[in-house]
C-alpha positions as CSV (number, residue, x, y, z in Angstrom):
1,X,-33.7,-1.6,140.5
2,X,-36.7,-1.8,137.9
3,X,-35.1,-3.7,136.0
4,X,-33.8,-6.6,138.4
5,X,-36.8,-6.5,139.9
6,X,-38.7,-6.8,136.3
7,X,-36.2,-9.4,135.6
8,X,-36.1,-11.6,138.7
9,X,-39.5,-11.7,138.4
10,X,-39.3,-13.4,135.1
11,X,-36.7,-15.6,135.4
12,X,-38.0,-17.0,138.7
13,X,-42.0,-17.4,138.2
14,X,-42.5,-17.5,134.0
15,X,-38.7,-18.2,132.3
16,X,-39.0,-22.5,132.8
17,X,-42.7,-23.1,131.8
18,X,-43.5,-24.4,128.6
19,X,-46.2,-22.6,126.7
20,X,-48.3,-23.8,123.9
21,X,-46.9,-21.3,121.6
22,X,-47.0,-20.9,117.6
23,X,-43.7,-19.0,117.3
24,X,-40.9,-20.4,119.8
25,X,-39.8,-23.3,118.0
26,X,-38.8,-21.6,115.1
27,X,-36.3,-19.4,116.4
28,X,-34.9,-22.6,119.3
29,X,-34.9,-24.6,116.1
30,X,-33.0,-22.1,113.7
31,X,-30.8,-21.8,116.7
32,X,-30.1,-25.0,117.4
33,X,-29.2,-25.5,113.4
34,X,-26.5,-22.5,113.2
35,X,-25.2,-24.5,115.8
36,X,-24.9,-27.7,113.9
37,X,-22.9,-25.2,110.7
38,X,-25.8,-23.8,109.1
39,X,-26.9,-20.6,108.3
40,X,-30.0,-18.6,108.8
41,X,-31.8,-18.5,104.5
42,X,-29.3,-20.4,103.0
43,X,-29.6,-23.6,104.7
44,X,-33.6,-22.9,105.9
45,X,-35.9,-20.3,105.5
46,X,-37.0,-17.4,108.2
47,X,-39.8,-14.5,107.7
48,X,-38.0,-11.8,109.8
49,X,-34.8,-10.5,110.3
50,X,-31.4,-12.5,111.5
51,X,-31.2,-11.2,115.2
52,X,-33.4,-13.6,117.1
53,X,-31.4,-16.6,115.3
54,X,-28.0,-15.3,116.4
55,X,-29.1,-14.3,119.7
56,X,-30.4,-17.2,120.6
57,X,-27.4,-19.4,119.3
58,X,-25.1,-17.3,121.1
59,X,-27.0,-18.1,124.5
60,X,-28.1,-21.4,124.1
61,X,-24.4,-22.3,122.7
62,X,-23.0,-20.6,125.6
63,X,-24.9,-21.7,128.4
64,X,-26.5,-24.7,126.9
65,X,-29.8,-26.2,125.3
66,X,-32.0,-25.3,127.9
67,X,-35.9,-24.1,128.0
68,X,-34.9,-21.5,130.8
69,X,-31.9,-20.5,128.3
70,X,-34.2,-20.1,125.7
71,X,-36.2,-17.7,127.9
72,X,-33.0,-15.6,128.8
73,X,-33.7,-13.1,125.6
74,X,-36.8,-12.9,126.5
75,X,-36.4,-12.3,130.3
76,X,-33.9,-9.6,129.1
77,X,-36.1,-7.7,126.6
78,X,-39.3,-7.8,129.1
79,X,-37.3,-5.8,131.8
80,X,-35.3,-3.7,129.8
81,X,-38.5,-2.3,128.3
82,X,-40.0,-1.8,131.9
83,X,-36.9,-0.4,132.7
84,X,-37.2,1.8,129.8
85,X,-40.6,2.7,130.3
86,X,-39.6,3.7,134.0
87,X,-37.1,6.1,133.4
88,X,-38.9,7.8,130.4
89,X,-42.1,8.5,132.3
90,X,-40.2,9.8,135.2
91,X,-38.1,12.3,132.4
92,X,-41.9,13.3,131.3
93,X,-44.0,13.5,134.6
94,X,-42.7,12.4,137.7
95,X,-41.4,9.1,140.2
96,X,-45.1,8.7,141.5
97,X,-47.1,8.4,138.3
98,X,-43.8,6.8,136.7
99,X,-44.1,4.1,139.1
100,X,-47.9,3.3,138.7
101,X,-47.4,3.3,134.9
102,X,-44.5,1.0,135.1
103,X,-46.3,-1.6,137.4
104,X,-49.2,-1.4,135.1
105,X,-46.8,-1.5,131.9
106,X,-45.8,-5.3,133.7
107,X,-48.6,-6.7,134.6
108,X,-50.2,-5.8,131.1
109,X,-47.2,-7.3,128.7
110,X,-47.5,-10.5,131.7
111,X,-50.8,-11.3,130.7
112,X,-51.4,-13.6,129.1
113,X,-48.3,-15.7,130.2
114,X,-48.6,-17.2,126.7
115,X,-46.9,-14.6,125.0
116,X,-43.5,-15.1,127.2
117,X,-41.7,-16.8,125.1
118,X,-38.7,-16.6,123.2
119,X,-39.5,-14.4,119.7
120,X,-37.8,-11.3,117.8
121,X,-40.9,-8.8,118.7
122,X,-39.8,-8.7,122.1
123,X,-35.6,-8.9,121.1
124,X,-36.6,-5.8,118.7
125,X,-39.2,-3.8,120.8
126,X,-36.3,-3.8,123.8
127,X,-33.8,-2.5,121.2
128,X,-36.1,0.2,119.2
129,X,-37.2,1.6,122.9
130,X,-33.8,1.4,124.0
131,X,-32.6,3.7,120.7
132,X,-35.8,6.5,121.3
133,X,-34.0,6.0,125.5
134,X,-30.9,6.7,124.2
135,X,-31.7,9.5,121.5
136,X,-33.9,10.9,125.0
137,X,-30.6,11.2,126.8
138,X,-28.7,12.7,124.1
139,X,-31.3,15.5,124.1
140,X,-30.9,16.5,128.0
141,X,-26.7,16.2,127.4
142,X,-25.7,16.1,124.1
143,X,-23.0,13.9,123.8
144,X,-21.2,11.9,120.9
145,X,-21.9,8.4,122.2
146,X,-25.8,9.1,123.2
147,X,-26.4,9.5,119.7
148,X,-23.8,6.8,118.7
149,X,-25.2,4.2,121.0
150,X,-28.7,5.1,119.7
151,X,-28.0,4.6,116.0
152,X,-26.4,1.2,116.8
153,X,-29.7,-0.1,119.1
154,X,-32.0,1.3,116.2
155,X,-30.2,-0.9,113.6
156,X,-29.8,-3.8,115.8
157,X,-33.8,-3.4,115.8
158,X,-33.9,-3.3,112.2
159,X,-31.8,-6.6,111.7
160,X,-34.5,-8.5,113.7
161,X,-37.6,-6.9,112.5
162,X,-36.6,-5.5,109.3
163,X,-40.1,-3.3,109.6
164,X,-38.7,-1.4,112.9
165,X,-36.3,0.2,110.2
166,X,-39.1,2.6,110.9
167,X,-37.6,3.5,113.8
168,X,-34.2,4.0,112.5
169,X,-35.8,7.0,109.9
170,X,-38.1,8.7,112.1
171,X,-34.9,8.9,114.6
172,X,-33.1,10.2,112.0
173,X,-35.4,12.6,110.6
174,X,-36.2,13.8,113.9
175,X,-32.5,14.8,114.3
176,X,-32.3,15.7,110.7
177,X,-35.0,18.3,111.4
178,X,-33.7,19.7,114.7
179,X,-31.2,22.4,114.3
180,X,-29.9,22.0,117.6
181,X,-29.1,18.7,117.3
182,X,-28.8,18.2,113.4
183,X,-24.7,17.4,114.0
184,X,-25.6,14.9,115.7
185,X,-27.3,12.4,113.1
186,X,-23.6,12.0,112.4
187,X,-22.8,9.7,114.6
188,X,-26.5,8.0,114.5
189,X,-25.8,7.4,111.4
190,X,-22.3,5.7,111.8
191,X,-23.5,3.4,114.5
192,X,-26.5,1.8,112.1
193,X,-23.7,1.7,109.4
194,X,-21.7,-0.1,111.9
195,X,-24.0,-2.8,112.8
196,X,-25.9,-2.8,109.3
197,X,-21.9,-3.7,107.4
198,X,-21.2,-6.3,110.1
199,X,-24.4,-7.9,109.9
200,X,-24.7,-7.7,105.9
201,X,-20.7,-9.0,106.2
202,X,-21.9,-12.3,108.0
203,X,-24.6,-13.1,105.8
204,X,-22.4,-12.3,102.4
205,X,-19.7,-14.5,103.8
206,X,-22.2,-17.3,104.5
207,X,-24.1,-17.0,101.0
208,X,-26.8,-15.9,102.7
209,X,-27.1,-12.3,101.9
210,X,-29.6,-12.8,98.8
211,X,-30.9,-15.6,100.1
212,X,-32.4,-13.0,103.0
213,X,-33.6,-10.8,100.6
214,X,-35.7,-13.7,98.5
215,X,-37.2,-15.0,101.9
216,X,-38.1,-11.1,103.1
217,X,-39.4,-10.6,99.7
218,X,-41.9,-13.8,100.3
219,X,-42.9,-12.5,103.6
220,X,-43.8,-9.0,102.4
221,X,-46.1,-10.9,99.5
222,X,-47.6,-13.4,101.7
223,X,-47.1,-13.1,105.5
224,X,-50.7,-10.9,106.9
């Protein structure tokens, strides 16, 4: 329900207004090129990670070039992490307190309304929370595919904002260092390696796997 509601909200009142923004048009543009054949660093240059870029082709190739398609990522992300934030404060305190913090949580990441806008900080904060959500679960029910699912949303992080690999080894050495639970960073581990050999796989078979590493290279040196 928090998240319809979070994402209703969105796509109704904030998903079809244009915004003044510095970072949108590189990711609609980048999409809108893989559309045309090209490929993310090979054929034009990006400071992040390839996730935004494919997510947003995928959309905007299924459903069409439009601004409130553009905003569908972004609508996604905003209420999976209120979702998120929802269900972890009610694990930690309880549905009262869980509520007022999740309200708060919304109208804080809503304002200002110029930040609603299609970018891979909100693509990768939605799937870094949703691997620390996941990794959560596992802990009250260990199970193969908590930890499984966890390891793949961490990496899917990762491959849009290579610096939430962060996320990815602090998981891991938090599972690494609890005995209970130290058989399962098996499986975290095999879902990152899934995602990380499919993504890697794409980009070698386009000629863009070096390429990427060149254009992180730059970023690290120059981006602030």
């Amino acid at each position: 329900l928090v998240f319809v509601a979070a994402g209703a909200a969105l796509w109704l009142l904030w998903a079809n207004r244009f915004f003044l923004t510095l970072d949108e048009g590189i990711y609609l543009a980048g999409a809108e090129r893989i559309l045309r054949g090209q490929a993310v660093y090979r054929d034009f240059f990006a400071i992040t990670g390839p996730g935004s870029f494919w997510i947003e082709a995928a959309i905007l190739g299924l459903l069409g070039p439009t601004l409130r398609h553009a905003r569908l990522a972004m609508v996604f992300d905003l209420a999976l992490l209120t979702a998120a934030v929802y269900w972890l404060t009610t694990r930690l305190t309880g549905r009262t307190l869980a509520l007022v913090t999740t309200v708060f949580f919304f109208a804080l990441e809503t304002r200002p309304l110029f930040r609603l806008y299609a970018n891979h900080r909100w693509d990768s904060s939605a799937f870094g929370l949703l691997a620390v959500l996941l990794v959560f679960a596992g802990t009250e029910r260990p199970r193969l595919g908590w930890f499984l699912s966890a390891g793949i949303a961490a990496a899917i992080a990762a491959w849009i904002t290579p610096s939430l690999l962060a996320v990815v080894v602090v998981l891991g050495l938090w599972l690494l260092l609890n005995r209970e639970l130290r058989r399962e960073l098996i499986p975290f581990v095999l879902g990152v390696a899934f995602i990380s050999t499919v993504a890697a796989g794409i980009l070698f078979f386009q000629g863009a796997l070096g390429p990427m590493f060149r254009d992180l290279l730059w970023t690290s040196v120059h981006y602030p």
